[in-house]
C-alpha positions in Angstrom: -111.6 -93.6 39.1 -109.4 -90.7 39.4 -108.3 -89.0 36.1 -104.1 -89.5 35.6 -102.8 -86.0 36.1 -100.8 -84.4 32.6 -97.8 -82.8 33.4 -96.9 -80.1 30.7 -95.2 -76.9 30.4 -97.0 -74.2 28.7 -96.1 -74.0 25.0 -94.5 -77.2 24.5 -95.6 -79.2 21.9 -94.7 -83.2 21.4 -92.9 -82.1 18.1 -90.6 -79.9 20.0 -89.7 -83.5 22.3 -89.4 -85.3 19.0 -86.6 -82.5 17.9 -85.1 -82.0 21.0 -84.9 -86.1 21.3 -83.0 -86.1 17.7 -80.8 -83.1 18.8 -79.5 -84.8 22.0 -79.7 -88.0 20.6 -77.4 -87.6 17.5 -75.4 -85.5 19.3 -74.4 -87.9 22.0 -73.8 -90.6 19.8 -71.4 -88.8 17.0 -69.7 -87.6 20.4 -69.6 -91.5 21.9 -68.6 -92.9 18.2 -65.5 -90.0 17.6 -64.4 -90.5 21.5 -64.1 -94.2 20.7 -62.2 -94.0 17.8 -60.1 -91.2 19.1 -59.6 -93.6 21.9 -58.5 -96.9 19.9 -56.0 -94.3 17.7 -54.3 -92.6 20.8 -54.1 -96.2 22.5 -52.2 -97.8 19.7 -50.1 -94.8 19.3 -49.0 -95.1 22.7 -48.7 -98.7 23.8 -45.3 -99.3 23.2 -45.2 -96.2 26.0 -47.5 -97.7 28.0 -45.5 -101.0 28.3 -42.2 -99.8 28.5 -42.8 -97.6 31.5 -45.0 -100.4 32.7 -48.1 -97.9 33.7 -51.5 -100.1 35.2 -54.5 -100.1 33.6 -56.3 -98.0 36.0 -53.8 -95.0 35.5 -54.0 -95.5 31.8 -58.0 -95.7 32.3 -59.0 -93.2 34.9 -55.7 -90.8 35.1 -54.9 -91.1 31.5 -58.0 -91.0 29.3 -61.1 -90.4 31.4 -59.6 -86.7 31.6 -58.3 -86.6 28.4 -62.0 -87.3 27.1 -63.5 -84.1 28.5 -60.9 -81.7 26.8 -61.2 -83.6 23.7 -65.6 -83.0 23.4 -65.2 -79.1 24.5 -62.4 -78.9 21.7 -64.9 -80.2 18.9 -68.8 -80.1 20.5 -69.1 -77.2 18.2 -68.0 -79.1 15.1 -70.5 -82.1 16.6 -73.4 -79.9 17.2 -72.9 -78.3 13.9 -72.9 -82.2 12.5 -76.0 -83.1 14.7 -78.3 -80.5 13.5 -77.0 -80.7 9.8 -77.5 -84.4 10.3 -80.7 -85.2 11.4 -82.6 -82.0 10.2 -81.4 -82.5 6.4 -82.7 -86.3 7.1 -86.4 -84.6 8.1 -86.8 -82.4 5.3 -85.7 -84.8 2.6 -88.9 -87.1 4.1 -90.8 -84.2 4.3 -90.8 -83.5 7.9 -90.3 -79.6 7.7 -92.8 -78.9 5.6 -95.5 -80.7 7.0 -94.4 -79.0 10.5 -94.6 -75.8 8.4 -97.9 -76.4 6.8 -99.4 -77.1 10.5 -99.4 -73.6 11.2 -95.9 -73.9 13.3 -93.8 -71.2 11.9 -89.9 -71.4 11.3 -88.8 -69.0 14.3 -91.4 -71.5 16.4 -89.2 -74.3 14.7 -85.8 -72.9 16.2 -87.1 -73.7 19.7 -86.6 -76.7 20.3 -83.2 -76.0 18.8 -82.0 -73.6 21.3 -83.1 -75.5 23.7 -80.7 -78.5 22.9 -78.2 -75.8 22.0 -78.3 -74.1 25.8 -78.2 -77.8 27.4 -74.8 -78.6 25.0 -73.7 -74.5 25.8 -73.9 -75.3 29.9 -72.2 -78.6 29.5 -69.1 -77.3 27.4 -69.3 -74.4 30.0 -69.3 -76.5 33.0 -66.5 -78.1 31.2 -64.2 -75.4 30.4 -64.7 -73.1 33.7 -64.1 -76.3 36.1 -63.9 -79.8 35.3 -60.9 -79.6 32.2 -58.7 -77.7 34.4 -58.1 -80.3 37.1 -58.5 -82.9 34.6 -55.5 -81.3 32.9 -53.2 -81.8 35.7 -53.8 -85.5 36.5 -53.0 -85.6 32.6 -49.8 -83.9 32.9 -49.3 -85.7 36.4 -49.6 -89.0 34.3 -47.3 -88.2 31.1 -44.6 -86.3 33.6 -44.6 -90.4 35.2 -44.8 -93.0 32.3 -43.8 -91.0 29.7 -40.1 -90.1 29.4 -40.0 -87.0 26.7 -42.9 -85.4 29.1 -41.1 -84.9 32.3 -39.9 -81.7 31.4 -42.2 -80.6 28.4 -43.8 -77.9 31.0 -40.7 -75.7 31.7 -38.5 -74.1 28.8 -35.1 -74.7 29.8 -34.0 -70.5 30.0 -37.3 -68.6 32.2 -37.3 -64.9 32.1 -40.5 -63.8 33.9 -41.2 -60.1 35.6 -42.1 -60.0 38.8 -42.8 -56.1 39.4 -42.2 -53.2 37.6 -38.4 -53.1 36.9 -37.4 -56.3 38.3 -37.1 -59.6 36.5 -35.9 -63.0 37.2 -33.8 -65.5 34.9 -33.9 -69.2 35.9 -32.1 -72.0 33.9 -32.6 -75.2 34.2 -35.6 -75.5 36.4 -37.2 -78.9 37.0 -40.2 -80.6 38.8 -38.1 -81.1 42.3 -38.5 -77.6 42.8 -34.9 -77.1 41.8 -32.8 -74.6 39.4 -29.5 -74.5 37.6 -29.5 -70.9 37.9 -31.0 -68.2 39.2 -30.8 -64.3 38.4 -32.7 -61.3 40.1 -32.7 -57.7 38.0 -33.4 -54.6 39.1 -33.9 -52.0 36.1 -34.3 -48.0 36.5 -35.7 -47.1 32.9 -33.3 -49.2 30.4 -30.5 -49.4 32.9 -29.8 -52.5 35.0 -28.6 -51.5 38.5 -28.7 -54.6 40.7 -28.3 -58.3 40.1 -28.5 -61.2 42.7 -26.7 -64.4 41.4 -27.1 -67.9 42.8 -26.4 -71.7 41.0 -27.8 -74.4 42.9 -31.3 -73.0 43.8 -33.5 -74.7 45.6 -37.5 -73.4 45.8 -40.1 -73.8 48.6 -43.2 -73.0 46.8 -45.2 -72.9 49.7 -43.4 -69.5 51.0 -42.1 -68.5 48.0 -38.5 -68.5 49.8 -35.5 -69.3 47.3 -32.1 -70.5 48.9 -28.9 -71.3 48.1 -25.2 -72.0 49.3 -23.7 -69.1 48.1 -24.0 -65.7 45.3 -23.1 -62.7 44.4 -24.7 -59.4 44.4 -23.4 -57.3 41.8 -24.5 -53.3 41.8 -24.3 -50.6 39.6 -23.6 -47.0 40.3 -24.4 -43.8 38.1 -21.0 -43.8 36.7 -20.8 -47.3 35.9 -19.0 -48.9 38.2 -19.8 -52.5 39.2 -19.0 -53.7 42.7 -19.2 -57.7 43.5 -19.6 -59.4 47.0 -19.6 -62.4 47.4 -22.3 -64.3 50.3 -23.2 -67.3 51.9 -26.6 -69.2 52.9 -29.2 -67.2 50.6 -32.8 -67.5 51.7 -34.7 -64.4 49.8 -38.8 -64.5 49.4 -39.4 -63.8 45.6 -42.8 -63.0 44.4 -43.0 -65.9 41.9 -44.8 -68.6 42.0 -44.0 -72.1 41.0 -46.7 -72.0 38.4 -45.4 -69.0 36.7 -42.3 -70.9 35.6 -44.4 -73.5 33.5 -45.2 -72.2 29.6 -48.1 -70.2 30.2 -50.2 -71.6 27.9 -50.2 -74.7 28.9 -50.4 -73.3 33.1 -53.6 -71.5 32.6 -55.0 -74.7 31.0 -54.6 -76.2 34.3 -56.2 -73.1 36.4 -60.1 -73.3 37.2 -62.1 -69.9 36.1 -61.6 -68.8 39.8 -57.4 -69.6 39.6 -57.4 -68.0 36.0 -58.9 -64.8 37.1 -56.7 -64.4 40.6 -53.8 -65.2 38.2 -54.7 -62.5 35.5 -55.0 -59.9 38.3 -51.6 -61.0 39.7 -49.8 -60.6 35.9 -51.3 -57.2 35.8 -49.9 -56.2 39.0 -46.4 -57.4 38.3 -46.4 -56.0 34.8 -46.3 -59.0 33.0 -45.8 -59.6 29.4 -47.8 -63.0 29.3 -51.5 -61.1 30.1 -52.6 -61.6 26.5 -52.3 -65.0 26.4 -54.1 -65.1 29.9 -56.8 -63.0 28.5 -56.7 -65.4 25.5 -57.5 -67.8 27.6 -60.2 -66.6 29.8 -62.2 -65.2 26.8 -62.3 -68.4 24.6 -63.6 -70.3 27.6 -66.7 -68.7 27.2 -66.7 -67.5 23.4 -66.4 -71.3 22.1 -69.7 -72.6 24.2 -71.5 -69.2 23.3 -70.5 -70.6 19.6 -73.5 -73.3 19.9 -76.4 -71.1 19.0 -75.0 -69.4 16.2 -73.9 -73.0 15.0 -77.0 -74.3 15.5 -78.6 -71.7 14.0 -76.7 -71.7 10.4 -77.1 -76.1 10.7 -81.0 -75.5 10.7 -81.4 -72.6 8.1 -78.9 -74.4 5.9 -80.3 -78.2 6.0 -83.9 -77.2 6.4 -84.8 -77.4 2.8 -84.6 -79.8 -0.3 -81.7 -79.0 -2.2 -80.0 -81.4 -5.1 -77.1 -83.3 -3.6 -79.3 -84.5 -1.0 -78.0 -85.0 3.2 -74.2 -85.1 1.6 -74.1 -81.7 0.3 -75.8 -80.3 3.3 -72.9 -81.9 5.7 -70.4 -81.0 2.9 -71.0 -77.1 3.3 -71.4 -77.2 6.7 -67.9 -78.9 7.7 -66.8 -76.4 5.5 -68.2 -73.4 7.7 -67.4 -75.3 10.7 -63.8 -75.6 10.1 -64.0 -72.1 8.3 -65.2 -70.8 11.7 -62.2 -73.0 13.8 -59.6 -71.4 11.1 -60.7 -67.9 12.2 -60.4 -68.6 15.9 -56.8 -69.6 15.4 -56.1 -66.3 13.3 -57.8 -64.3 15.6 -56.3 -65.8 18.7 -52.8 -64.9 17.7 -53.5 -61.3 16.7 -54.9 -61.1 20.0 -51.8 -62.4 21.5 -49.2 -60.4 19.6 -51.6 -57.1 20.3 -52.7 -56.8 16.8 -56.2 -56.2 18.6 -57.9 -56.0 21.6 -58.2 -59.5 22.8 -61.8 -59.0 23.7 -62.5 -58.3 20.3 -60.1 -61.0 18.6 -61.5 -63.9 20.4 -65.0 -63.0 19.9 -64.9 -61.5 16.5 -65.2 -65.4 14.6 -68.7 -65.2 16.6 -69.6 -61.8 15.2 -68.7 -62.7 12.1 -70.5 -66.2 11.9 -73.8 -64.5 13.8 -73.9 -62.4 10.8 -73.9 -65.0 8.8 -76.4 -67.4 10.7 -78.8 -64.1 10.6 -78.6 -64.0 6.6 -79.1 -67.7 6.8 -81.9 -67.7 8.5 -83.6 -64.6 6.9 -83.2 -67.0 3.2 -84.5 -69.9 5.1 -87.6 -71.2 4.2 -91.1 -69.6 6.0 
């Protein structure tokens, strides 16, 4: 008889697929169990919605909440990682599980293995999530309220836009709604402080495709050195501005709708034009990757902190660590707004709540049992 051929990688021991099985395991179900709920809570919330504006079930199901789901897990898979490992790694040292690991010979930075290894496979999903699937996902959701809910239709545009377009020259649009259509439209031209050159139309009309923005009739008004403002009056206006549609949403809630690729282009258009909106942009494109990154060092502080025997049992283990968790979400808010007001460098705002906690998950682990 031929001998059954062992596949194994090199260094992997059965404990580490017994931890890595718990990991996964826990974490996928608190996931499933919150989603659920979240689900039955949003759901009667919104029925009386869903039945006025009479919306199927298969746009409520697939347009509505199948891509509301994804933003939902990337929002709190930190929070639920941070449960996990809390969870079922306070449940293995209250039977004893640690320190019989421990005693075997396998030593507490061997322990964290398996760890970081469920922690990189949540990491690349929240990644995957945030850099491309959310984004899209966003728009079918905002697609979906804009059509069966009536206080959405319009909850993307503020109703007075001022947005620059290139050094010294800014455009004011009132009124501007999803047909591609304006109240009012208003093209500056600055030198320095000084305004020199207005274009005036009401009525606009926008082709997004070409950028070109017409109208029946405006007025140019120009200013000289002295002063002196001349009108006049013309017909049939058909002007290319460089503005795109998008720009005219809130630009929050835009650049939750742009994939990593979109987000970057869009960044490097802003800076071009001048614009006043780039910390929010680079708000944005840092916390896509500074909120996954945020899995290790959770994981880290969840093992070092429920790892040993302490009175208060699996309760008080979960009790401190919500506390850090939400601690940790507190300081990304704060630090998200100093970045966008230009407190501080948005590179170092959006990253310092990982700094900070990393410093802390090191201390942690340094007291954690050998």
């Amino acid at each position: 008889m031929k001998a059954k051929m062992k596949i194994s990688f090199p260094g992997y021991k059965i404990i580490d697929g017994y931890i890595l099985r718990k990991f996964l395991g826990t974490y996928l179900f608190s996931i499933a169990l919150i989603t659920v709920i979240l689900v039955v809570f949003d759901y009667a919330e919104r029925v009386d919605s869903f039945t006025e504006s009479h919306a199927p079930w298969s746009a409520i199901i697939f347009d509505y909440y199948l891509n509301y789901i994804p933003e939902f897990i990337t929002q709190f898979s930190g929070l639920f990682t941070f449960i996990s490992v809390i969870f079922f790694t306070s449940k293995m040292a209250y039977q004893t599980e640690i320190i019989a690991i421990l005693s075997g010979g396998v030593s507490f930075r061997r322990l964290m293995w398996p760890y970081f290894l469920g922690a990189f496979a949540i990491m690349m999903l929240s990644l995957s999530l945030n850099l491309w699937i959310i984004p899209p996902s966003q728009v079918n959701c905002v697609n979906f309220k804009r059509a069966y809910f009536r206080k959405y239709k319009n909850e993307q545009y503020d109703r007075h836009i001022y947005r620059q377009i290139a050094p010294g020259e800014y455009v004011y649009v009132r009124g501007f709604d999803n047909d591609n259509s304006a109240e009012y439209f208003t093209l500056e031209r600055y030198e320095g402080t000084e305004i020199k050159q207005t274009l005036e139309a009401s009525g606009i009309t926008i082709i997004p495709e070409e950028k070109r923005w017409k109208a029946q009739r405006y007025i140019i008004r120009t200013i000289d050195d002295s002063g002196k403002e001349t009108f006049t009056q013309l017909r049939d206006l058909d002007t290319v501005v460089n503005l795109d549609v998008r720009e005219l949403g809130r630009v929050a809630e835009t650049v939750k709708t742009m994939k990593i690729g979109e987000l970057n282009d869009f960044l490097r258009q802003q800076r071009q034009k001048g614009s006043d909106s780039i910390n929010v942009i680079e708000v944005a494109q840092h916390t896509r990757f500074s909120y996954p990154m945020a899995t290790f060092i959770l994981t880290l502080i969840g093992v070092s902190l429920s790892s040993r025997k302490v009175r208060g049992g699996t309760g008080l283990h979960i009790g401190i660590g919500i506390t850090l968790c939400f601690s940790y979400i507190m300081f990304n808010r704060v630090f998200e707004e100093f970045a966008k007001s230009g407190a501080l460098p948005v590179w170092l705002a959006v990253w310092m709540p990982n700094i900070i906690f990393a410093i802390i998950a090191v201390y942690l682990y340094r007291k954690a049992p050998k």
